[in-house]
DOVO-915090 format. One record per residue (C-alpha): residue in one letter; x, y, z. Coordinates in steps of 0.02 Angstrom, whole numbers, padded with zeros to 5 digits, always signed. Layout:
! DOVO-915090
AXYZ ...
This chain:
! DOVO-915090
X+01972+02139-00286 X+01780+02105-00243 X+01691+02091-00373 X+01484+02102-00391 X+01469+01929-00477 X+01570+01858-00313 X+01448+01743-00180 X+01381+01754-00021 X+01538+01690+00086 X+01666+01684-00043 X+01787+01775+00043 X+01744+01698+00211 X+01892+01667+00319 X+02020+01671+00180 X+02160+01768+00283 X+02164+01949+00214 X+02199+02098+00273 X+02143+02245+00158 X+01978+02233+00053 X+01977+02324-00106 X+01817+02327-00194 X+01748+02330-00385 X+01693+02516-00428 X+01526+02530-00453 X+01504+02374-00334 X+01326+02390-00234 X+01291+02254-00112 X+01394+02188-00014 X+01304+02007+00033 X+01295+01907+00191 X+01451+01832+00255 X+01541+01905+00108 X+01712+01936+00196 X+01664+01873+00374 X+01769+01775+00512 X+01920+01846+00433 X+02016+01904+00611 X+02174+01969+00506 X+02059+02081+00414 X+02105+02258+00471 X+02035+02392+00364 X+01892+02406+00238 X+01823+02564+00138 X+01649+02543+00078 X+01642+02651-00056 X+01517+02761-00097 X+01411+02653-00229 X+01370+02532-00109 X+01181+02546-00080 X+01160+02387+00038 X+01274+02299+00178 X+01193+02145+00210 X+01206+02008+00391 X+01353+01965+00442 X+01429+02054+00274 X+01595+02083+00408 X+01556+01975+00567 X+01679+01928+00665 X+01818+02009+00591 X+01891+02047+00769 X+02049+02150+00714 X+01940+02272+00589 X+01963+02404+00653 X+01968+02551+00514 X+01817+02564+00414 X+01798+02702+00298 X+01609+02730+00225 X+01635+02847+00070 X+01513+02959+00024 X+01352+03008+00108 X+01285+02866+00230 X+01076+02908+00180 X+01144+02842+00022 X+01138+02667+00097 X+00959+02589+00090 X+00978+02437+00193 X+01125+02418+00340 X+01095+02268+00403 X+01110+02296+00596 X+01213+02120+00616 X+01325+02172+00475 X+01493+02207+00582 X+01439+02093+00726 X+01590+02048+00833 X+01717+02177+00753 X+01815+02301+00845 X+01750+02438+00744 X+01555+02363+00784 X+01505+02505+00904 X+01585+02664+00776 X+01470+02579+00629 X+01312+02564+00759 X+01313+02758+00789 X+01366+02793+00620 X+01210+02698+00561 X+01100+02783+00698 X+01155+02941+00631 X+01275+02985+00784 X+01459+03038+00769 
């Protein structure tokens, strides 16, 4: 489980496959779980306020990604934040506040 206490890049490349995340957890900081290629799905949930760069980079096999809640809730996507991952272009127009 990801906790809020955990560093910037703590989980970077460590090999998993499903994130599960601390309720009540609000940031989720740079590098956090990137280069992680077996990573495969991740739900943000919905007391996340701020995804920062390269929170999810280059996880190249991510490709679910379920944001709970409603996305104006988030105050700061960083725009690099899922650079590299399959799911890159679904988060781009979800953040640009397409479908």
């Amino acid at each position: 489980m990801i906790r809020s206490e955990d560093d910037e890049y703590d989980y970077y490349s460590c090999g998993i496959r499903r994130v599960c995340f601390e309720p009540g957890l609000e940031v989720i900081k740079p590098g956090m779980l990137a280069d992680n290629p077996d990573l495969e799905s991740v739900t943000i949930p919905a007391s996340v306020k701020e995804v920062q760069s390269w929170a999810l980079g280059c996880c190249t096999n991510l490709k679910n990604l379920v944001i709970e809640g409603d996305l104006s809730r988030v105050a700061n996507w960083s725009r690099d934040a899922f650079e590299g991952c399959a799911c890159e272009e679904k988060y781009l127009c979800l953040r640009s506040g397409g479908h």
